[in-house]
LOZAZA-451171 format. One record per residue (C-alpha): residue number from 1; residue in three letters; x, y, z. Coordinates in steps of 0.2 Angstrom, whole numbers, plus 5000, padded with zeros to 4 digits. Example, Ala and Ser with C-alpha at 12.3 -4.5 7.8 and 13.67 -1.06 7.14 Angstrom:
2
R roke torfi    x    y    z
R    1   Ala 5062 4978 5039
R    2   Ser 5068 4995 5036
// end
This chain:
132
R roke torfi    x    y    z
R    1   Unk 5000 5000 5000
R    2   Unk 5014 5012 5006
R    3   Unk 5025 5008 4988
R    4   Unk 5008 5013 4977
R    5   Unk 5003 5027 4991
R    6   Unk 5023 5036 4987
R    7   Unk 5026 5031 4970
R    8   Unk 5008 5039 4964
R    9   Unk 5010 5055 4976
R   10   Unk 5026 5057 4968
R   11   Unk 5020 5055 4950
R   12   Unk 5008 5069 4953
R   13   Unk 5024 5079 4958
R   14   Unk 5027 5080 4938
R   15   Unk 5009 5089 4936
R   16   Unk 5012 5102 4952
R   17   Unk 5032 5104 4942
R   18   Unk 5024 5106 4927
R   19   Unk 5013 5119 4931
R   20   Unk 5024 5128 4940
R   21   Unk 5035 5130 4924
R   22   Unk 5019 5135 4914
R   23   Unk 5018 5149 4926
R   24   Unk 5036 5155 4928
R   25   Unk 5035 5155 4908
R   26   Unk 5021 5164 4907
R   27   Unk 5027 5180 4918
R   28   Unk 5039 5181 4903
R   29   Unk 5026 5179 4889
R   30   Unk 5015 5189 4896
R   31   Unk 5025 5202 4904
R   32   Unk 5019 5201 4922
R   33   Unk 5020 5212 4934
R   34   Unk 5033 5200 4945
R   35   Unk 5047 5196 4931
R   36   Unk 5056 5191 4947
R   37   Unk 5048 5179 4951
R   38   Unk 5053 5166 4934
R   39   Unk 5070 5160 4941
R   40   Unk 5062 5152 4956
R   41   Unk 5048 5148 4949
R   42   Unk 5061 5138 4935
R   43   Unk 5070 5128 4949
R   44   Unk 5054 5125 4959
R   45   Unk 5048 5116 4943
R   46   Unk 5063 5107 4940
R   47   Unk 5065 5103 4960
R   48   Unk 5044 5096 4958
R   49   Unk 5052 5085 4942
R   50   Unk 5068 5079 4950
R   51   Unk 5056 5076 4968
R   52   Unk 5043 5065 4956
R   53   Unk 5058 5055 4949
R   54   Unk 5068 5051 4964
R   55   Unk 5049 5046 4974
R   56   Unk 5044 5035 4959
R   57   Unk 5062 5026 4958
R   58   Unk 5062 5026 4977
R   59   Unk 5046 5016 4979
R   60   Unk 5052 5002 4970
R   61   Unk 5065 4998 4986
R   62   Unk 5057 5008 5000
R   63   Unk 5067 4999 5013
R   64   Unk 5085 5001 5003
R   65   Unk 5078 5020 4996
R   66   Unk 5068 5026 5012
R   67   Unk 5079 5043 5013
R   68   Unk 5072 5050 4998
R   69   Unk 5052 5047 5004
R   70   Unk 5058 5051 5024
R   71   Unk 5068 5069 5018
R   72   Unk 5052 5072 5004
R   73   Unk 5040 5070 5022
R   74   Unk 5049 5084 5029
R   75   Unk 5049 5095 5015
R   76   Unk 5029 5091 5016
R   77   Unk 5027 5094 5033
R   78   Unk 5038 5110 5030
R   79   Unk 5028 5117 5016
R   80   Unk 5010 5112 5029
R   81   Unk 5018 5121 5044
R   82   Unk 5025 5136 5034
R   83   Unk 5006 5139 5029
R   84   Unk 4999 5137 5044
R   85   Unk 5012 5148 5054
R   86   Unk 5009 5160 5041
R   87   Unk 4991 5158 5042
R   88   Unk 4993 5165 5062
R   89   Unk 4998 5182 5057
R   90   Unk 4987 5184 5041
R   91   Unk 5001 5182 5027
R   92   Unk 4995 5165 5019
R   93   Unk 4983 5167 5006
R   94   Unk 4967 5158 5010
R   95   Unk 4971 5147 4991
R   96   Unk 4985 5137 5000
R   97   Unk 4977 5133 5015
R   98   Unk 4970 5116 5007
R   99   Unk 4989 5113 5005
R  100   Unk 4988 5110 5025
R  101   Unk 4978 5095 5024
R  102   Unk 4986 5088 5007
R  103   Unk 5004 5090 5009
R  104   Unk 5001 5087 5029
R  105   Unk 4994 5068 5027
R  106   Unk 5007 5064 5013
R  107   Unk 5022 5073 5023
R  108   Unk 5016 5061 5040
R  109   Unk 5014 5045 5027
R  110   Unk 5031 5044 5022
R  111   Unk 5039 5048 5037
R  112   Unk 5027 5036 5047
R  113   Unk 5031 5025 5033
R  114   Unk 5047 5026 5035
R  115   Unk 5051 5022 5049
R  116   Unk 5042 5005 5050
R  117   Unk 5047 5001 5033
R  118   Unk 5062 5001 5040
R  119   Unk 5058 4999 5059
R  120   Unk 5069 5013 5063
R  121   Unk 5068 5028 5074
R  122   Unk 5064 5044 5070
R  123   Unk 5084 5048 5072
R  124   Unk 5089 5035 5064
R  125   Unk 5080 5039 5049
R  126   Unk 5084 5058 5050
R  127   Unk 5101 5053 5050
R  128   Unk 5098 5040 5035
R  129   Unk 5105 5026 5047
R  130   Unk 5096 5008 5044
R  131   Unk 5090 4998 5057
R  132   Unk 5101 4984 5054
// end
């Protein structure tokens, strides 16, 4: 469950890429009013590509691969608590709040899932240590 759960989560990294790169192109095309905004949006694409790769190849060997699913949870659970402290003080758009629950859930999966694909700790698996 967890293999298909990380290797189709990542897939749809390729849409979320793809769409960021649609955007960053279309400030240039259409002569937005933040042209400084392309180069991220560039390298965020081509991170949300490389990201999609790494978690399809990694769920064909989650125990041997689990530090690329484990380090993608945090990255989750990072973008989920940027939004939410965010939210406190008002500076998160109210469009990004559903990212909470969606990055949330998947950000817990694979570290949860981790970490007893591998019976390791926590730790252990920040540290990319296996359990045996």
């Amino acid at each position: 469950m967890l293999v298909k759960f990380v290797f189709w989560t990542g897939a749809s990294d390729f849409l979320v890429g793809g769409l960021t790169i649609y955007g960053a192109i279309s400030i240039l095309i259409n002569g937005n009013q933040a042209p400084e905004q392309f180069i991220p949006l560039m390298v965020l694409g081509m991170f949300l590509f490389m990201a999609a790769a790494c978690l399809m190849w990694a769920s064909t060997d989650l125990v041997r691969r689990y530090p690329i699913v484990f380090w993608q949870g945090l990255v989750r659970l990072t973008a989920a608590g940027s939004i939410l402290l965010a939210s406190v003080n008002g500076t998160a758009e109210q469009s990004l709040y559903f990212l909470v629950a969606f990055d949330g859930i998947i950000g817990a999966t694979y570290v949860v899932g981790s970490m007893k694909v591998t019976n390791s700790s926590f730790l252990a698996c920040l540290l990319c240590k296996d359990s045996s």
